[in-house]
C-alpha positions as CSV (number, residue, x, y, z in Angstrom):
1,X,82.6,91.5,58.9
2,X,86.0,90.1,58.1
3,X,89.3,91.2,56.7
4,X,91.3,90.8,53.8
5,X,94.6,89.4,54.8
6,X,96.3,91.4,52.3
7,X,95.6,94.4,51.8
8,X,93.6,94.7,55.2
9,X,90.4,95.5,54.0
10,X,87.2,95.3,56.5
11,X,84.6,93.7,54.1
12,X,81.0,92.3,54.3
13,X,81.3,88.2,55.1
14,X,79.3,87.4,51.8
15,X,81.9,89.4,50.0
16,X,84.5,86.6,47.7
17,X,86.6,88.9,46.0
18,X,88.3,91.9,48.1
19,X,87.3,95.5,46.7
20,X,90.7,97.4,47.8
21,X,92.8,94.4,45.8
22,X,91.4,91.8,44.2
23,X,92.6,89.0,46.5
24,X,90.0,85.8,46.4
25,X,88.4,86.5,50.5
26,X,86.4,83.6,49.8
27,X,88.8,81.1,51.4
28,X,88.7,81.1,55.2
29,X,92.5,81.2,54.9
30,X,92.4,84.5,52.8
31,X,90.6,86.5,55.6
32,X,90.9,87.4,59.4
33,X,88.3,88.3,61.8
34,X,91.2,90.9,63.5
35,X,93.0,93.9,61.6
36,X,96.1,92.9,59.9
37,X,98.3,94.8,62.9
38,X,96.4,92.9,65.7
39,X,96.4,89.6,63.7
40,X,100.2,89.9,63.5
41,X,100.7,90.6,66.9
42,X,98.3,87.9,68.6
43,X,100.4,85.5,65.7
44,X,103.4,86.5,67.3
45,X,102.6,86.1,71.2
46,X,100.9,82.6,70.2
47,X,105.1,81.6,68.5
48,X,106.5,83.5,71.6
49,X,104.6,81.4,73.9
50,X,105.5,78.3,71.8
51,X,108.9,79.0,72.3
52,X,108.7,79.5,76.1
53,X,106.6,76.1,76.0
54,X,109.6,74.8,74.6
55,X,112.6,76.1,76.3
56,X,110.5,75.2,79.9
57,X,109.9,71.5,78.5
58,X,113.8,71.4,77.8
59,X,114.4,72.8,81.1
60,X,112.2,70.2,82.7
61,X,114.2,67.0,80.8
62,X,117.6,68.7,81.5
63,X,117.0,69.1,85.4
64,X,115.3,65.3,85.4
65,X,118.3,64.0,83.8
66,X,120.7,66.2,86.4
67,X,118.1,64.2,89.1
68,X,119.4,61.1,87.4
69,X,122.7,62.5,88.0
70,X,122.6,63.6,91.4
71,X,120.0,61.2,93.4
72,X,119.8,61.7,97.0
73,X,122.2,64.9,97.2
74,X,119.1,67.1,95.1
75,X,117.2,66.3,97.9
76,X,119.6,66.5,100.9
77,X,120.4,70.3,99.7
78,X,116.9,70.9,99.3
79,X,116.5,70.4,102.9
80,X,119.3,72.7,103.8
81,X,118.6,75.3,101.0
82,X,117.8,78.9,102.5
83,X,114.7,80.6,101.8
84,X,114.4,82.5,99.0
85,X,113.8,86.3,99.9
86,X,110.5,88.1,98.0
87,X,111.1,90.9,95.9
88,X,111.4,94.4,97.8
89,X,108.3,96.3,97.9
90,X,109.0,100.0,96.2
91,X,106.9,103.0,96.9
92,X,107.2,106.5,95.9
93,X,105.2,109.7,96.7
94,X,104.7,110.4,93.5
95,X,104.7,108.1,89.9
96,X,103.9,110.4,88.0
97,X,105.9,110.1,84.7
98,X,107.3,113.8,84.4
99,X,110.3,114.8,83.7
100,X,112.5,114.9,86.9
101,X,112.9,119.0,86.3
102,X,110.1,119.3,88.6
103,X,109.0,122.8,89.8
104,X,111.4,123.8,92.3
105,X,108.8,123.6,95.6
106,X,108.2,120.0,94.6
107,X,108.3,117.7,97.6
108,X,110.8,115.1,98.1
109,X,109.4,111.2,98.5
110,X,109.4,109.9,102.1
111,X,111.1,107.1,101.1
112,X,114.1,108.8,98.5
113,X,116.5,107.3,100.7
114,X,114.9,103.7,100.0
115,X,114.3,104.2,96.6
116,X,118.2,105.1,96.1
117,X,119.3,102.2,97.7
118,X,117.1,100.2,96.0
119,X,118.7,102.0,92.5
120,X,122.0,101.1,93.2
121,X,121.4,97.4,93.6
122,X,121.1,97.6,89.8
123,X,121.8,94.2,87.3
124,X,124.6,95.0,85.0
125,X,123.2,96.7,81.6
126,X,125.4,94.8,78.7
127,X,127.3,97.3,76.6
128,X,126.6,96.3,72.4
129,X,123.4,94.7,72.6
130,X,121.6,93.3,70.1
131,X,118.4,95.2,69.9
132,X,115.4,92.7,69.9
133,X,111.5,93.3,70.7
134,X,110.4,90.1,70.2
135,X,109.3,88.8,73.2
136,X,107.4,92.0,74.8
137,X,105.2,94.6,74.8
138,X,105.0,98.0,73.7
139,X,103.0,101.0,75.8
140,X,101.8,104.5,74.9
141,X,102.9,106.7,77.9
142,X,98.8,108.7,78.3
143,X,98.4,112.4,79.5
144,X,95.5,113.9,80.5
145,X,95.3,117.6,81.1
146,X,92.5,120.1,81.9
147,X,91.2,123.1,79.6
148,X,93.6,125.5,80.8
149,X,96.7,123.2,80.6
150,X,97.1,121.5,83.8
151,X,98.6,118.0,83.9
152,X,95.5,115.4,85.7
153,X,96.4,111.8,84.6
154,X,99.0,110.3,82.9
155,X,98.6,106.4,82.7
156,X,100.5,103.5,80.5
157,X,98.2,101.6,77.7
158,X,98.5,99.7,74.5
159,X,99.5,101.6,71.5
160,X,96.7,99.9,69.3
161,X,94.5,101.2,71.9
162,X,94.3,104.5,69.9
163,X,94.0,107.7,71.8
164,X,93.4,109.4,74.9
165,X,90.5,110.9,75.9
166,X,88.9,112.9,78.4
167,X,85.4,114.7,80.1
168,X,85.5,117.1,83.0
169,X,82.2,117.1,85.1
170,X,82.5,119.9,87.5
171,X,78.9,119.8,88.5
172,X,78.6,117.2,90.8
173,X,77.0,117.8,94.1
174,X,80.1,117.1,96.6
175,X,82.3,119.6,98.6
176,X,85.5,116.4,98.3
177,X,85.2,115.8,94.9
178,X,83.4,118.6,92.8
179,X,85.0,117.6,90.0
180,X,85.0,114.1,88.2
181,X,87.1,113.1,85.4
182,X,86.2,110.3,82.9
183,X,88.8,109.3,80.6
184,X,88.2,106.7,77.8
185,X,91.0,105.0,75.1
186,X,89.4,103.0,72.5
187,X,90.6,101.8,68.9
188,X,88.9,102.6,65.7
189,X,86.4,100.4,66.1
190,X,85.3,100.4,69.7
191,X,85.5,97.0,69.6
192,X,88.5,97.5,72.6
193,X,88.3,99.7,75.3
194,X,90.0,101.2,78.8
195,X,88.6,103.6,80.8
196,X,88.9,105.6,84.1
197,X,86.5,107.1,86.1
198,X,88.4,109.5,89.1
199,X,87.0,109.6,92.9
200,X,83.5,110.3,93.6
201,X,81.5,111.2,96.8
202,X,77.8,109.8,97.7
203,X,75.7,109.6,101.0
204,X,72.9,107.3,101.8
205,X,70.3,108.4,104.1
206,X,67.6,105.3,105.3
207,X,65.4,106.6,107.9
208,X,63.0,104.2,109.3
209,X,60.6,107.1,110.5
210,X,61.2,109.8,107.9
211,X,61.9,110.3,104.6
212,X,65.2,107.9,103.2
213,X,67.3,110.1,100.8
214,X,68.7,107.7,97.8
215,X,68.4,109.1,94.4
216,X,68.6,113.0,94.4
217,X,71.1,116.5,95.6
218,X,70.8,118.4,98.3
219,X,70.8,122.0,97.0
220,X,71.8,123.4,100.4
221,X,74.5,121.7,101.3
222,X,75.8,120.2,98.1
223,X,75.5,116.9,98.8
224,X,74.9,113.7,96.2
225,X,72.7,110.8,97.7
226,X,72.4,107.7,95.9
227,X,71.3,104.0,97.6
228,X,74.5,102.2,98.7
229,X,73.9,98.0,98.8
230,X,77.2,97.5,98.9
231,X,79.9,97.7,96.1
232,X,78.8,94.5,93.9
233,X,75.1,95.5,93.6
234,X,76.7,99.7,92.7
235,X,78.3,97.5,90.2
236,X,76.0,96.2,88.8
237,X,73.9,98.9,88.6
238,X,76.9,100.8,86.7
239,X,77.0,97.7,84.0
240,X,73.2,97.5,83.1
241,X,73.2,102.0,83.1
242,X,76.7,101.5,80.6
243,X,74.7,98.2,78.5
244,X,71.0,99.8,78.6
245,X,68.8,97.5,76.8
246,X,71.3,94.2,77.0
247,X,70.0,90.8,76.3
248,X,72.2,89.4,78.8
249,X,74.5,90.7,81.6
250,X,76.3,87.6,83.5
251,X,78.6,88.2,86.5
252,X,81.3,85.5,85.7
253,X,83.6,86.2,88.7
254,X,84.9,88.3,91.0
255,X,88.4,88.5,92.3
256,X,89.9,90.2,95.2
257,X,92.9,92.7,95.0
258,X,95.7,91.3,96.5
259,X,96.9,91.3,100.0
260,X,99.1,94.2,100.1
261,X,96.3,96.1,97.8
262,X,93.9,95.4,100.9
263,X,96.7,96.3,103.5
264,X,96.1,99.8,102.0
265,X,92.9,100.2,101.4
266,X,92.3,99.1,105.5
267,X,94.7,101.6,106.8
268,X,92.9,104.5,104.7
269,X,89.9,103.5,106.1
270,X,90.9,103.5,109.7
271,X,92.7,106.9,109.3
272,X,89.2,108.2,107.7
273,X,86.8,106.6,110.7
274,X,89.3,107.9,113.4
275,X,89.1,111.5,112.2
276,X,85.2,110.9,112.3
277,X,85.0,109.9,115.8
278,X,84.6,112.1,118.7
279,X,82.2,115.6,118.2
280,X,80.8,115.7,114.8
281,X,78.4,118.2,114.8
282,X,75.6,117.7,112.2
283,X,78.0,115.3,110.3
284,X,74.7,114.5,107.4
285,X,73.1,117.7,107.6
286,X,70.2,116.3,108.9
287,X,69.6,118.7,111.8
288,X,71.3,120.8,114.2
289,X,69.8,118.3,116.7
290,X,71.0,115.1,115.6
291,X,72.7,112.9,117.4
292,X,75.2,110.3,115.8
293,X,76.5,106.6,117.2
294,X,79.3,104.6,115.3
295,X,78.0,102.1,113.0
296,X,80.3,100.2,110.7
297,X,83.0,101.2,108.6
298,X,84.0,98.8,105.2
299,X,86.0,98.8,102.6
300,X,86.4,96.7,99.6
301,X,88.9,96.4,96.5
302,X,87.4,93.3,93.8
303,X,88.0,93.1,90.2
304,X,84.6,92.2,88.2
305,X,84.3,89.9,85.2
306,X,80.9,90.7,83.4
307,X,79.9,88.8,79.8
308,X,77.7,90.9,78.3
309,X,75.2,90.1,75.2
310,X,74.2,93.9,74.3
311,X,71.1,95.0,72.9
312,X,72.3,94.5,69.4
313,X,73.0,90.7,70.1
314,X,76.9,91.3,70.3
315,X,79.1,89.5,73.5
316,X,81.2,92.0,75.0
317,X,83.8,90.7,77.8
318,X,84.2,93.5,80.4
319,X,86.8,93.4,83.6
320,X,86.0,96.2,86.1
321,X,88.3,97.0,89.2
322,X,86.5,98.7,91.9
323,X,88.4,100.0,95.0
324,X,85.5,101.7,97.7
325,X,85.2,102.7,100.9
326,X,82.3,103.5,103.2
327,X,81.3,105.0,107.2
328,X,77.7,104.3,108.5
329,X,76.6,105.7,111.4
330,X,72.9,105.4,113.3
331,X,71.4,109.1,114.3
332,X,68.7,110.1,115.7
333,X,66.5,113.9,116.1
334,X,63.6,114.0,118.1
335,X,63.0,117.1,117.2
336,X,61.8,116.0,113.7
337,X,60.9,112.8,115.2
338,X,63.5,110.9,112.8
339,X,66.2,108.4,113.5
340,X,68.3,105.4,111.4
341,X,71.6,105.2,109.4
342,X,73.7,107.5,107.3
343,X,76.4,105.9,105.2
344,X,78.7,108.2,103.4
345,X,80.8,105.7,100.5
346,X,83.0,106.5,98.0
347,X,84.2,104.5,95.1
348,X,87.7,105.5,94.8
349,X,87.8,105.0,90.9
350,X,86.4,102.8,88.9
351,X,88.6,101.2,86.0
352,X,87.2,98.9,83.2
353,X,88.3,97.0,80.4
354,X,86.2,95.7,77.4
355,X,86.6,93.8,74.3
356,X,84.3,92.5,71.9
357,X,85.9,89.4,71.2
358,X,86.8,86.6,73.5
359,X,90.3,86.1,72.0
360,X,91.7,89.6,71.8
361,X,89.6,90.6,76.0
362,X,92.0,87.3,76.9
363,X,94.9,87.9,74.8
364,X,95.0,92.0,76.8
365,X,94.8,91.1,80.3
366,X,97.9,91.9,81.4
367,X,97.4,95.1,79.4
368,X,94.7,95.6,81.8
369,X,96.6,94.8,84.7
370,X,99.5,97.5,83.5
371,X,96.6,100.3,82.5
372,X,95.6,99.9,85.9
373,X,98.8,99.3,88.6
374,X,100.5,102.6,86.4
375,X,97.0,105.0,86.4
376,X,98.3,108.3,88.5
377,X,96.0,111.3,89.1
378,X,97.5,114.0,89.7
379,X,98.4,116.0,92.7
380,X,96.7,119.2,91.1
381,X,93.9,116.9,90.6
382,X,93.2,117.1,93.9
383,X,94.4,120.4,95.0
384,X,92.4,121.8,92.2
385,X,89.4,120.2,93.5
386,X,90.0,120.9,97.2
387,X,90.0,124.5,96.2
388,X,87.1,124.6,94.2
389,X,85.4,122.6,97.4
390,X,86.5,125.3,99.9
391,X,84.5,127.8,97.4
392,X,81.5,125.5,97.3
393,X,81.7,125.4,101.4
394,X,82.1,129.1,102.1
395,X,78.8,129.5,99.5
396,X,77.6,127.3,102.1
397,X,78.0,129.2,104.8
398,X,76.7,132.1,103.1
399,X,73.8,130.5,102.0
400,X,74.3,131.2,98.2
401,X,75.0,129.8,95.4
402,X,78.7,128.1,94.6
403,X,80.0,130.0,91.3
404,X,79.8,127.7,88.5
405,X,83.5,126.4,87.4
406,X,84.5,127.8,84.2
407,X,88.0,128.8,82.7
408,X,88.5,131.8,84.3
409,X,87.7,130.2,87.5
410,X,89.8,127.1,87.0
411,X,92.6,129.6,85.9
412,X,92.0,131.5,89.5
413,X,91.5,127.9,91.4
414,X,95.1,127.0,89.7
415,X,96.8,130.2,90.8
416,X,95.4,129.6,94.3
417,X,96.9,126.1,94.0
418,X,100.3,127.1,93.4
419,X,100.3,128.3,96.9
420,X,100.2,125.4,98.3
421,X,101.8,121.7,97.6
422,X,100.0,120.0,100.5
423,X,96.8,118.3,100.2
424,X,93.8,117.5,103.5
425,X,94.7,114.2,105.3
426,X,91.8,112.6,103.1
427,X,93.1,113.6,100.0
428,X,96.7,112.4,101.0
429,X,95.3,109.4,102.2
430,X,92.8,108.3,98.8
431,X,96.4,110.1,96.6
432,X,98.5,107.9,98.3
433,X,96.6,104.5,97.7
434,X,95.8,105.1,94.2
435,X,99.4,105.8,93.5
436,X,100.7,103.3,94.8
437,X,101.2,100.0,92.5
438,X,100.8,96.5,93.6
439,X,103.6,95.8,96.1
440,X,102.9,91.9,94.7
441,X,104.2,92.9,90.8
442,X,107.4,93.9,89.5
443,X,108.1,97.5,90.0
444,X,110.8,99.1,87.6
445,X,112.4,102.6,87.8
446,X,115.5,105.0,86.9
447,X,115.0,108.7,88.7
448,X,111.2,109.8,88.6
449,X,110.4,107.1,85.9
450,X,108.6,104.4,87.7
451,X,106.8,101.5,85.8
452,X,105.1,98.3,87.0
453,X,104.2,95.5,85.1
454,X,102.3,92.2,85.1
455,X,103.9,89.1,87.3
456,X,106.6,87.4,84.8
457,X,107.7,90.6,83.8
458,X,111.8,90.8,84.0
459,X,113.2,93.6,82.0
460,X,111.3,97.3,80.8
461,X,112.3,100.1,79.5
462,X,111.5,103.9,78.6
463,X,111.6,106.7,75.7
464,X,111.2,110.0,76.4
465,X,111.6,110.7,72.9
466,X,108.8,108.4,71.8
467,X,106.6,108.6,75.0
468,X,106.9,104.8,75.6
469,X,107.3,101.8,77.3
470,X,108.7,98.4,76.7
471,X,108.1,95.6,78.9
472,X,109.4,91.8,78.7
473,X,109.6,88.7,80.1
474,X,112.9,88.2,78.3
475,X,116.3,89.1,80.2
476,X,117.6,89.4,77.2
477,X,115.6,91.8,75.0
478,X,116.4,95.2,74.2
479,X,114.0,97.6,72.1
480,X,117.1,99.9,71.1
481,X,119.6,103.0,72.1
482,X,116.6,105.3,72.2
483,X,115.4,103.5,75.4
484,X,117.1,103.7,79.1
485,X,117.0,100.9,81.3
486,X,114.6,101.1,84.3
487,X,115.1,99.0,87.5
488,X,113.8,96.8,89.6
């Protein structure tokens, strides 16, 4: 398939003359493999980073002729020169992109105090400036809400991306997370692609004198078993169950999440494993009998880069970031003569990206990187489904069945969550780390708007009128009056 370049008509490749205008599409030169939008832009980034070629190749002659200049003295105040302090690191307790006339019980951030500080410090905003979008990129501010109205998600991507999409599963076997939300943004085409899978809950039973429990539910105590390898080989398996039938699935590489990312992710862990410790009870379910020893604890945060040849010959390029944690711990019964390991994991999300072409998966990286450092669940999200879970364990208790989540019960689980703004120490915990952006990228903000971007990014921006976001590497661009400055 290719398209005309002028009218922007997809055509067959054998196809010479275009049937929407005329326009000879058998010249190479006459057609484009992209849509005329995307073509333009990719155009445009390839001049932009021509011109930043150029002004850092006139840099480099201008500060070897000052070397000329200066000699020995460059180097003598090199010696002396103080270190360069790293960015500040900006949290908040909540970055969610709502307006800031926030329900009147809603909690202030821990650290307000630093986050005002850190405000005032602001660069001086030009007055008159000349309004140019050149050298940036524009984002679609994403909500996500549930049947009955409640806000879920909200999450920055680009605007050729298309729309926003979501699935509910409230069926899965877990008293944590009963409820799963997928969401999925893909152009016309779904030859791009972003998604988000929300927190889910597993346990992994390997007895080495009973029965091992690794693919099915426990009815009883609604409980979700599934093998655990570790989080590569769960990735895996979630890329050949998404590309059934591929001729080819290639791990490329892997990279880890970055320092401060794994700071996090360690000191959830440790909070989780230290409220496990101590008298469990019949932590698994495996018998009032049991008894349970400390195994290992891990956690892991790695980004995946899969090429893919699908079933219909076609490469797809997919990046997949997967944040997971996991307890094991040995029991034994002797009652039911059984003993070995139980290991309780969850993948905290699971965020992909996936192109079908090589150019445009390379040219939306840092798209990628923004979709995922400014994905925010919700804290209804989880209130919602740690009321629903406190249903499912009093049907426990009671030996019955949990009632099946429908409106009228999401509309009673929401009411019931308006009495309460706190969440479990788990749920705070998971809420916390997935809300919190990379303390290694730029972090922008002005009042409750809080955006991070990608590593050269200087300057972005915000509509609330337009729902969106404008992020550059220029200090000197400016997308218009209808945006407010946010800062670092």
């Amino acid at each position: 398939m290719k398209y005309c370049k002028k009218c922007g008509m997809l055509l067959e490749d054998t196809q010479e003359v275009c049937i929407g205008c005329g326009f000879d599409v058998s010249i190479p030169e006459n057609t484009s493999e992209f849509p005329p939008e995307l073509a333009e832009k990719m155009e445009n980034k390839k001049e932009q980073d021509k011109k930043k070629n150029g002004l850092l190749i006139a840099i480099l002659v201008i500060f070897s002729l000052l070397a000329v200049l200066i000699g020995v003295f460059v180097m003598i105040a090199s010696k002396n020169a103080p270190d360069i302090p790293e960015p500040e690191e900006f949290t908040e307790d909540s970055a969610d992109m709502e307006d800031a006339d926030a329900d009147a019980d809603a909690e202030v951030p821990e650290d307000a105090g630093l986050l005002e500080e850190a405000a005032s410090v602001k660069r001086e905003v030009q007055d008159n400036r000349t309004v140019s979008d050149d050298l940036g990129d524009y984002y679609v501010v994403g909500k996500v809400y549930d049947d009955i109205g409640n806000l879920m998600f909200t999450t920055l991507y680009p605007e050729e991306f298309g729309t926003i999409q979501a699935t509910f599963d409230y069926e899965r076997y877990s008293d944590l997370f009963p409820m799963v939300m997928n969401v999925v943004i893909c152009n016309e085409d779904d030859t791009l692609r972003l998604t988000y899978t929300s927190p889910e809950h597993f346990w992994y039973q390997n007895s080495t004198k009973g029965k091992s429990r690794d693919n099915e539910v426990d009815l009883d105590y609604y409980m979700s078993f599934l093998k655990y390898d570790g989080p590569q080989a769960y990735m895996e398996a979630l890329v050949k169950l998404a590309y059934s039938g591929a001729k080819n699935i290639e791990l490329v590489s892997t990279e880890d999440v970055s320092d401060s990312v794994k700071e996090s992710l360690n000191l959830m862990l440790k909070q989780k494993t230290k409220r496990l410790t101590g008298d469990i009870g019949d932590y698994a379910h495996i018998g009032a009998t049991t008894t349970y020893a400390a195994g290992e604890s891990a956690c892991s945060g790695t980004i995946y880069k899969y090429h893919v040849v699908n079933k219909s010959g076609q490469d797809v390029y997919c990046d997949f970031y997967l944040p997971i944690i996991s307890n094991t711990f040995y029991y034994a019964n002797e009652q039911i003569n059984d003993q070995g390991s139980v290991t309780e994991w969850m993948p905290l999300c699971v965020i992909s990206y996936e192109s079908g072409n090589q150019e445009t998966y390379e040219f939306y990286e840092n798209a990628f990187k923004v979709f995922v450092n400014n994905s925010v669940l919700t804290k209804e999200f989880f209130r919602i489904n740690e009321e629903y879970g406190k249903i499912i364990d009093e049907a426990i208790a009671n030996k019955t069945d949990p009632q099946p989540m429908d409106e009228a019960l999401l509309s009673t689980v929401t009411e019931k969550v308006k009495e309460s703004t706190t969440l479990n120490d788990l749920d705070t915990d998971i809420y916390d780390f997935l809300n919190t952006p990379d303390g290694n990228l730029p972090t922008f903000q002005s009042g409750s708007k809080r955006v991070t971007g990608v590593e050269d990014s200087v300057q972005a921006f915000y509509s609330e009128s337009q729902e969106r976001v404008f992020i550059t590497p220029s200090d000197t661009e400016y997308p218009g009056t209808e945006y407010i400055d946010l800062f670092r």
